[in-house]
C-alpha atoms as one frame of an Amber mdcrd trajectory, in Angstrom:
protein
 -31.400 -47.134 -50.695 -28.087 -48.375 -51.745 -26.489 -45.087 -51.109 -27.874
 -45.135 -47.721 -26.135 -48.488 -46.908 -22.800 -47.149 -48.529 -22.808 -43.938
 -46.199 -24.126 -46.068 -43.056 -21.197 -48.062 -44.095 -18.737 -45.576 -44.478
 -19.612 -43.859 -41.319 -18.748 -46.650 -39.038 -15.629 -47.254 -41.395 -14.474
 -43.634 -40.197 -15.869 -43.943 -36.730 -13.385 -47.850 -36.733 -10.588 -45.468
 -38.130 -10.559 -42.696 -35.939 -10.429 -45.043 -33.036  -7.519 -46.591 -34.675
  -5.514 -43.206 -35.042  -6.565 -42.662 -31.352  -5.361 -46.098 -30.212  -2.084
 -45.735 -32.430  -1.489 -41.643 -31.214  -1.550 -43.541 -27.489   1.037 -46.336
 -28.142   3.445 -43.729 -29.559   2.454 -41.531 -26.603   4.023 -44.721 -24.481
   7.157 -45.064 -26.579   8.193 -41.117 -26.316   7.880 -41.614 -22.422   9.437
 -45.151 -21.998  12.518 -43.683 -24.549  12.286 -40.482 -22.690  12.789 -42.272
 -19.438  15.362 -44.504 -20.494  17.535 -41.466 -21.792  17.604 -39.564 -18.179
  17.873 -42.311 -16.260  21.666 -43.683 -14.905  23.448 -46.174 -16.842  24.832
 -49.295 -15.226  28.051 -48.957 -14.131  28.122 -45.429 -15.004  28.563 -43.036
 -11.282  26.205 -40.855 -10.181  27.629 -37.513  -9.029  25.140 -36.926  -5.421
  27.035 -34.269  -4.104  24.945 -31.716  -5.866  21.465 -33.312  -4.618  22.893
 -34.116  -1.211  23.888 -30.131  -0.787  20.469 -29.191  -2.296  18.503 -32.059
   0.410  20.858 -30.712   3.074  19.458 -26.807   2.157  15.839 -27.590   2.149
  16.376 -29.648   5.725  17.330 -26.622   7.169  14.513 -24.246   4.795  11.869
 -26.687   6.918  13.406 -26.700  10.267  13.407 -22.550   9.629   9.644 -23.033
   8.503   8.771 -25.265  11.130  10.722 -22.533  13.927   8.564 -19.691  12.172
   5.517 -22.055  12.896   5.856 -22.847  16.434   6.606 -19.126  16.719   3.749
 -17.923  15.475   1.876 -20.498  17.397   2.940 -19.588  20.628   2.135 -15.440
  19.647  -0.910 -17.032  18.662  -1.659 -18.589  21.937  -0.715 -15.572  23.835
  -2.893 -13.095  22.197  -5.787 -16.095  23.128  -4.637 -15.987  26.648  -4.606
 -12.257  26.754  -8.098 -11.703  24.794  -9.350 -14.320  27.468  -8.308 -12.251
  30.101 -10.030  -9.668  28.947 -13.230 -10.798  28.003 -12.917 -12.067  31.502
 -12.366  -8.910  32.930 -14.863  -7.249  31.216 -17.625  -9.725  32.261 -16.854
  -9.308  35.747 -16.902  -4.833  35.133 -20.316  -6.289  33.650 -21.638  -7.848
  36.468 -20.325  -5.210  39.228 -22.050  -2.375  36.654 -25.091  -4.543  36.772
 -25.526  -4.707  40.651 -25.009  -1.015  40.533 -27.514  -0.004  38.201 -29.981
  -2.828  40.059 -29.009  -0.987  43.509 -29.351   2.089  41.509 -32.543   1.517
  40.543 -33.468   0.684  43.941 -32.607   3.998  45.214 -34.545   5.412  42.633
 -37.331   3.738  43.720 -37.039   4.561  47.352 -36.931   7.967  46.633 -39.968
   8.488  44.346 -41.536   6.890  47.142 -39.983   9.453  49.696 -41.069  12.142
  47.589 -44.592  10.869  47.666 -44.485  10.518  51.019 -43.202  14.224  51.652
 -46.006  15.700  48.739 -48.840  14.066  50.580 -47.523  15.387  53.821 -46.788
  18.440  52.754 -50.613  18.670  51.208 -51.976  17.728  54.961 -49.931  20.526
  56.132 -50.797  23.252  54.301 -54.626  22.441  54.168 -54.130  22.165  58.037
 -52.535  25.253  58.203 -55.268  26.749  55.898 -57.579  25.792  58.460 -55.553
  27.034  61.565 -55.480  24.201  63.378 -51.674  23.261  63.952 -51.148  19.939
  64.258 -47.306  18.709  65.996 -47.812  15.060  64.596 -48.452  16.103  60.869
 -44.905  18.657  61.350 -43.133  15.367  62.748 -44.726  13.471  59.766 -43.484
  16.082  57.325 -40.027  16.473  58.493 -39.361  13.266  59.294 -40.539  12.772
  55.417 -38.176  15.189  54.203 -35.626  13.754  56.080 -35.742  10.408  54.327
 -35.700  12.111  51.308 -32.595  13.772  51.670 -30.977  10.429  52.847 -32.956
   8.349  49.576 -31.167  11.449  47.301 -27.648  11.242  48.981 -28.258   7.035
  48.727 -28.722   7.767  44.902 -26.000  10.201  44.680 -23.535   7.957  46.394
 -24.657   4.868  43.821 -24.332   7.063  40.735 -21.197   7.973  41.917 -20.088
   4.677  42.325 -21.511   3.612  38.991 -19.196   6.132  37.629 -15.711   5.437
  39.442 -16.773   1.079  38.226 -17.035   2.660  34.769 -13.896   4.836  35.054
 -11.262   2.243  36.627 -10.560  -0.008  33.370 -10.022   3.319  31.815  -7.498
   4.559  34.181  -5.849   1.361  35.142  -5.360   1.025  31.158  -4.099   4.455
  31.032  -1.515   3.495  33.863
């Protein structure tokens, strides 16, 4: 047991010491810098030469007005190529919207001329089984041409649309290639 005290002893005797060398390693730590300090910085009365650190604050004045040129160059690049990319997208919203009116119109067309077609099949059914018969009837002709007629007009409707769909699609190509 008296061991044990001994080494419980001696371990906080090592643990008191090694904060000592710590605490001493600091203070000398202080000294180096206050001496190192002392030795670079001006004597009294002895002159200063500033020529040197005056040319080198006069260089990096004009180093920073160059940076800051560079800067509000690039900024104003910067803000064109925003301006321009807005344009664009701007542009190309309002192609988006004149394509989508087209293909709604389009669509429209479409529609009228399924319906046309339906028209002119059902017709066209009443006039052959009429003409199967024998009987010849001028109303169901009238019917049937008339039915045909609209049809061609739905088609050339569709036509025109398609066509216009196309040219809407075509002019940001061409005025680019311009």
């Amino acid at each position: 047991m008296a061991e044990r005290v001994w080494q419980v002893e001696s371990e906080a005797q090592v643990s008191d010491i090694a904060e000592l060398e710590r605490r001493l390693s600091a203070a000398l730590d202080r000294i180096r810098i206050g001496l190192a300090a002392q030795a670079s910085a001006p004597k009294a009365g002895v002159s200063v030469d500033t020529a040197d650190l005056e040319a080198r604050v006069e260089r990096l004045q004009v180093e920073l007005a160059a940076e800051k040129q560079a800067v509000a160059d690039l900024e104003a690049r910067v803000k064109t190529l925003k301006e321009r990319q807005e344009s664009k997208i701007a542009d190309l919203s309002a192609a988006a919207e004149a394509a989508k009116s087209q293909v709604i119109a389009l669509a429209a067309d479409l529609q009228a001329l399924r319906e046309t077609h339906a028209e002119v099949r059902v017709t066209s059914d009443r006039l052959r089984s009429a003409a199967e018969t024998g009987v010849v009837e001028p109303e169901l002709i009238n019917r049937a041409m008339q039915a045909e007629l609209e049809a061609l007009r739905a088609e050339r409707q569709t036509d025109a649309a398609e066509i216009a769909a196309v040219l809407a699609a075509l002019a940001p190509i061409i005025e680019e290639a311009q």
